[in-house]
PARODO-811361 format. One line per 10 residues: number of its first residue (from 0); their letters; for each residue x, y, z of N, C-alpha, C. Coordinates in Angstrom, 3 decimals. Example, Ala and Ser with C-alpha at 12.3 -4.5 7.8 and 13.67 -1.06 7.14 Angstrom:
2
0) as) 13.190,-5.690,7.800,12.300,-4.500,7.800,13.200,-3.300,7.800 | 12.850,-2.250,7.080,13.670,-1.060,7.140,12.900,0.030,7.870
//
This chain:
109
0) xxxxxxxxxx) -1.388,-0.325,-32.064,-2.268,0.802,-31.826,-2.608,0.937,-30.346 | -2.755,0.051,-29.879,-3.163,-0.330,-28.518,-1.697,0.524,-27.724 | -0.849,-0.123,-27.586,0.546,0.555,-27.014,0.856,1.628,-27.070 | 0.291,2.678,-28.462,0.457,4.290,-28.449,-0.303,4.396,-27.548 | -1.762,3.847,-27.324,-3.148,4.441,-26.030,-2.442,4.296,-24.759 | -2.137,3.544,-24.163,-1.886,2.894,-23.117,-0.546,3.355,-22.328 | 0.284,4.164,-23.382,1.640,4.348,-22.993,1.637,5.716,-21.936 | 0.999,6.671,-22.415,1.048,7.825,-22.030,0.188,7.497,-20.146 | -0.321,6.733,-20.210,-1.093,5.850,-18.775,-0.215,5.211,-17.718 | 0.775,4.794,-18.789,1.620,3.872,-18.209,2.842,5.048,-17.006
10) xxxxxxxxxx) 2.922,5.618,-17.671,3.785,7.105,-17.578,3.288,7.534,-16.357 | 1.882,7.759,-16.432,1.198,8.635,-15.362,1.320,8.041,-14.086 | 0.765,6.561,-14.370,0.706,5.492,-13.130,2.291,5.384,-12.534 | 3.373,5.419,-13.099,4.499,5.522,-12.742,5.126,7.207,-12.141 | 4.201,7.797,-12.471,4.519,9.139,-11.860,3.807,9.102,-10.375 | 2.710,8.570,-10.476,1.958,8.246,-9.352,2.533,7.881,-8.039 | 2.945,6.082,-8.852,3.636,5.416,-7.568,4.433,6.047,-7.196 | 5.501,6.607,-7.949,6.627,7.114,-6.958,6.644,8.283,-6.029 | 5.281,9.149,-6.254,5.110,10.270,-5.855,4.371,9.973,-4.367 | 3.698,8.956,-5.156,2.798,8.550,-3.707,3.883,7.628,-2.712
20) xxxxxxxxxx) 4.642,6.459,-3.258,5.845,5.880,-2.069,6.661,6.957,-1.339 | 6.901,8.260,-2.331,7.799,9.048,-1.798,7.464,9.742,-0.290 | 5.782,10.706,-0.530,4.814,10.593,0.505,5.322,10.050,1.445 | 4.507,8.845,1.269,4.651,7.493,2.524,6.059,7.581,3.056 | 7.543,7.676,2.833,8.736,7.687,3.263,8.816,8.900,3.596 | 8.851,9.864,3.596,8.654,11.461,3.800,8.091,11.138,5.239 | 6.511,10.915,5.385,5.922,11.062,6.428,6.696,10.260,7.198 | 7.137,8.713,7.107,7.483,8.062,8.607,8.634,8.419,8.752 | 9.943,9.054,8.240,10.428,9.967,8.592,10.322,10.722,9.227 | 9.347,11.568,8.763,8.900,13.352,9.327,7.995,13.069,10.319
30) xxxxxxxxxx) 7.032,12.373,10.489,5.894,12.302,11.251,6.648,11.250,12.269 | 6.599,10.022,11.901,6.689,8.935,12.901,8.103,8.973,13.620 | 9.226,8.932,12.973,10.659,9.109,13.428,10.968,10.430,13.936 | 9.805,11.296,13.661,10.162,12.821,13.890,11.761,13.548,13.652 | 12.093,13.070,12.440,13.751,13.286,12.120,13.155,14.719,11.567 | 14.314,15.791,11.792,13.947,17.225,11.467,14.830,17.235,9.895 | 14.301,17.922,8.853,14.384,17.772,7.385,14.401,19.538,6.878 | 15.147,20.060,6.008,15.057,20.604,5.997,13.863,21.165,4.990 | 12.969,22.167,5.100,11.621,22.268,4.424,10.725,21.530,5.039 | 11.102,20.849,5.927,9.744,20.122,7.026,9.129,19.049,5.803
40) xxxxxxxxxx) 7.793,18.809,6.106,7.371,17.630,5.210,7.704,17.792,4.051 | 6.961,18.901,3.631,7.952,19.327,2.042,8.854,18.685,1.189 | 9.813,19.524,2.004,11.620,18.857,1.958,11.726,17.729,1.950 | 11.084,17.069,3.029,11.643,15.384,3.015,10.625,14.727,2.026 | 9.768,15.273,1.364,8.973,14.691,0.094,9.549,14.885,-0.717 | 10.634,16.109,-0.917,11.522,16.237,-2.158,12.743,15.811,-2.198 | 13.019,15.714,-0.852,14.571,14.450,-1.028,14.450,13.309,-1.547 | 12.893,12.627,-0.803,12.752,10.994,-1.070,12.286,11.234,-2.538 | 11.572,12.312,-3.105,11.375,12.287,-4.822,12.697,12.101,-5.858 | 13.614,12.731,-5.048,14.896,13.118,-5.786,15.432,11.216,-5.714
50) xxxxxxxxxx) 16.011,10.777,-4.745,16.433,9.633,-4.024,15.473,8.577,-5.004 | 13.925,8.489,-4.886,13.411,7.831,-5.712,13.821,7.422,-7.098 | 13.999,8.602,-7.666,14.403,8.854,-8.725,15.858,8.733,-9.209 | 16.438,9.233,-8.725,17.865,8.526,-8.879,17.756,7.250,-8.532 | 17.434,6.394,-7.971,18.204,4.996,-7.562,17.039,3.860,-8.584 | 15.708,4.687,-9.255,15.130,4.303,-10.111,15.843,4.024,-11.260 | 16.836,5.490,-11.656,17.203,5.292,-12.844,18.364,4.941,-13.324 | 18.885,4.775,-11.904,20.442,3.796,-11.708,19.846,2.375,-11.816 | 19.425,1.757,-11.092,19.393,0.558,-10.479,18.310,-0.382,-11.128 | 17.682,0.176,-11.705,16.055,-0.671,-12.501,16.147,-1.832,-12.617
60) xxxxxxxxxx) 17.315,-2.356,-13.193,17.576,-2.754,-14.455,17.980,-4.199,-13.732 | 19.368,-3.717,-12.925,19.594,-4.683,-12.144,18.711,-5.102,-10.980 | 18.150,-4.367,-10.131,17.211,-5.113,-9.298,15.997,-5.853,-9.952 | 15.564,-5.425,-11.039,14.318,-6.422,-11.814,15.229,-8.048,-12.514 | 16.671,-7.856,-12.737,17.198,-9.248,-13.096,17.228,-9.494,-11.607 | 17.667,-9.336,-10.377,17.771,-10.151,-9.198,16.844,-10.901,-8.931 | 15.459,-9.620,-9.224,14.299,-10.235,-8.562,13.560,-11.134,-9.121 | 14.425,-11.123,-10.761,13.662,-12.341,-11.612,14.289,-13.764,-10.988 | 15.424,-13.398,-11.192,16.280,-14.892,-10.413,15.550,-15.117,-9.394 | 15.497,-14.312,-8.043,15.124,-14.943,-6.947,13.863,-15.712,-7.513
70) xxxxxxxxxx) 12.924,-15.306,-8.220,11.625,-15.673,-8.527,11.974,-16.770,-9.030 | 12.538,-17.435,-9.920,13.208,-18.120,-10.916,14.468,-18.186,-10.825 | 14.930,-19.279,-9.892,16.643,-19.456,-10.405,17.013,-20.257,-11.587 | 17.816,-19.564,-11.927,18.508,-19.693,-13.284,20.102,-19.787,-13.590 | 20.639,-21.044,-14.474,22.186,-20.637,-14.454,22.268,-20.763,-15.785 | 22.452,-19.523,-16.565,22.599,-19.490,-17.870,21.477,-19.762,-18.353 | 20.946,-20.508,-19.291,19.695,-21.071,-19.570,19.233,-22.329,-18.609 | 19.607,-22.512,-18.254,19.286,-24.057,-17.316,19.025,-23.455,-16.104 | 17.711,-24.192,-15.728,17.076,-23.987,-14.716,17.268,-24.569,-13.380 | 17.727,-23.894,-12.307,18.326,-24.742,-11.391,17.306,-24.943,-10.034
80) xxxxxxxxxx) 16.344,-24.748,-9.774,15.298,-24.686,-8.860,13.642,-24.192,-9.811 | 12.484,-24.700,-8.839,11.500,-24.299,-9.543,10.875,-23.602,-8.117 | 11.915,-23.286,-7.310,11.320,-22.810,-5.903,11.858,-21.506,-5.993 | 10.584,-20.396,-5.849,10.691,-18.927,-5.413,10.865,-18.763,-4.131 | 12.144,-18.458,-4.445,12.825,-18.078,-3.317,12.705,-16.384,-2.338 | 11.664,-15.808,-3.007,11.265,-14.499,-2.366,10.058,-14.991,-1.551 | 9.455,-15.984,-2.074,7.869,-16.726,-1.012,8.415,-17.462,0.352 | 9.690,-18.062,-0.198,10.238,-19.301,0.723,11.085,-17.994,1.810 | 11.541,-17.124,1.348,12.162,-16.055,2.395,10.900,-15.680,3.026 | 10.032,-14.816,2.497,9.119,-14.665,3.534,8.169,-15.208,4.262
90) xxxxxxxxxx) 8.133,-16.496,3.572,7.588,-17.675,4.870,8.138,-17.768,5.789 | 9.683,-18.324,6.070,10.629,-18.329,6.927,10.394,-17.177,7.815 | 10.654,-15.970,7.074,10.977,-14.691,7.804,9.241,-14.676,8.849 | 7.920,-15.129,8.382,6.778,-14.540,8.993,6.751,-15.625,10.011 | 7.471,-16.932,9.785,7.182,-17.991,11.007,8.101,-17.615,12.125 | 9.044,-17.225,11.920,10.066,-17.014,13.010,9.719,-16.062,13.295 | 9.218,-14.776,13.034,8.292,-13.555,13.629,6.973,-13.693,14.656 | 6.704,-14.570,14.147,5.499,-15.315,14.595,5.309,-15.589,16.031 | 6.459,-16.932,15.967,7.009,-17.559,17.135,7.670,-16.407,18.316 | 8.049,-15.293,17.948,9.172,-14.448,18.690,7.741,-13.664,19.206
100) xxxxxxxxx) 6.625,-13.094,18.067,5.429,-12.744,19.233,4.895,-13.344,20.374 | 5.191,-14.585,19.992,3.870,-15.937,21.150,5.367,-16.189,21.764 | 6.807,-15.603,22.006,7.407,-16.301,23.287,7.584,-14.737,24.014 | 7.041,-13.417,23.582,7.276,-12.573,24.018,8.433,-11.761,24.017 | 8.844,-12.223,23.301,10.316,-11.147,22.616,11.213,-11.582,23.843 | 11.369,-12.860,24.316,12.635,-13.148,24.942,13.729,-12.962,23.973 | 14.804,-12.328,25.576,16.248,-12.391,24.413,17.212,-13.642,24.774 | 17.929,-13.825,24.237,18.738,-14.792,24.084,20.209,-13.665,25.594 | 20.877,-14.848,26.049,21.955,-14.083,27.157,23.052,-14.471,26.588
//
């Protein structure tokens, strides 16, 4: 009973996010990159809606198994790590960011 209430919510909130991420990609596009679109903000809210949406309803499926693995590696049923490997990437990734602020973005010759 609970799941008939809740479903039609579920729907909405998913109409939401994508409408609202789409937004957000639209603008730093349009606003920040100042890339010219056709229909101006508009337009590039209805490409990234379209784009959203297609690669939502291609791809779901497989990026939620990747991202379970990374979370959880797994080989077959047997468990081959108990280390999340999406935390351990972005640890890595925020320390070496880190370090590259405090040496001042030297480059390498």
């Amino acid at each position: 009973m609970i799941l008939a209430i809740t479903t039609p919510w579920v729907l909405l909130v998913d109409m939401l996010f994508i409408s609202l991420l789409s937004l957000g990609v639209a603008w730093y596009f349009y606003f920040y990159q100042k890339q010219n679109f056709f229909g101006g903000y508009i337009g590039a809210t209805f490409i990234a809606m379209l784009g959203s949406l297609l690669t939502f309803s291609i791809f779901q499926k497989l990026i939620t198994d990747i991202i379970k693995w990374f979370m959880s590696p797994k080989l077959g049923a047997v468990q081959i790590s108990n280390v999340n490997l999406i935390v351990v990437g972005i640890g890595a990734f925020l320390a070496l960011f880190v370090v590259q602020k405090i040496q001042l973005r030297k480059k390498r010759e």
